[in-house]
Phi, psi and omega in degrees: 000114160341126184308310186278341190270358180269303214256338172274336205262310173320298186296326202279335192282310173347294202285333169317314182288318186263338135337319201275287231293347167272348192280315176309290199316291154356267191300289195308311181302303176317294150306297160301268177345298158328299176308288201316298179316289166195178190281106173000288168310321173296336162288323191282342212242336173088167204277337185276038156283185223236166183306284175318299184298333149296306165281339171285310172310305165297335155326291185298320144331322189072011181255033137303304209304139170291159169301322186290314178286000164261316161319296182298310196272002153290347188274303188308289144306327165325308217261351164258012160104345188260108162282018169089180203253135152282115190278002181236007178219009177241324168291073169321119158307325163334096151000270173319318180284319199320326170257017188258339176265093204287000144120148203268153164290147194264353184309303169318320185308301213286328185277336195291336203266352183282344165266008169277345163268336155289310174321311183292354171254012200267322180305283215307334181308299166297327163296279177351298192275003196245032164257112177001284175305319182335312199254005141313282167323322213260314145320314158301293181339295192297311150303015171093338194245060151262000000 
């Protein structure tokens, strides 16, 4: 098997591995731990909200759903570009507002913030790539004995 096509196949299991391994994490910290604490919805929605307005909300949310279909269908939306709604720029604390607002998408969130990460990754970039060593190291690599 060809080296890039081996090293493609690697990265593609990686990436598989460390989706699944934020999907977990999400749930038990978020979720369980979150139950414990208080119910999600009840956080987002504040304590006077109405019954309905609760359960419409974890409907809408997907935590009725067993965990193996919040897997699949996060795998799903993943692989269509959709990162799901911001729960902190889509959501009224309000009662009243709270199901009237279907939620800002976070994909927008993520490019308005992108060129400040890059300028914040610009130093290190630069300390690196002007560093003696970088283009040793970066030579082994290409050649195998990195």
């Amino acid at each position: 098997m060809p080296y890039l096509l081996r090293r493609f196949m690697q990265s593609l299991t990686l990436l598989f591995f460390l989706i699944s391994f934020v999907f977990v994490f999400v749930f038990v910290f978020v979720f369980v731990v979150g139950r414990i604490i208080g119910d999600p919805a009840l956080i987002m929605l504040g304590t006077s909200a109405s019954e309905t307005a609760l359960d419409q909300l974890r409907e809408n949310l997907g935590l009725n759903e067993p965990i193996w279909q919040q897997y699949l269908v996060f795998l799903s939306e993943l692989m269509h570009g959709d990162f799901g709604v911001s729960f902190r720029y889509g959501f009224s604390m309000m009662p009243s507002d709270a199901l009237r607002s279907e939620g800002t998408p976070v994909l927008p969130i993520v490019l308005s913030r992108l060129p400040a990460t890059f300028m914040l990754g610009k130093p290190p970039w630069y300390l690196l790539f002007h560093s003696p060593w970088c283009w040793v190291a970066l030579r082994r690599c290409i050649r195998g004995r990195g």
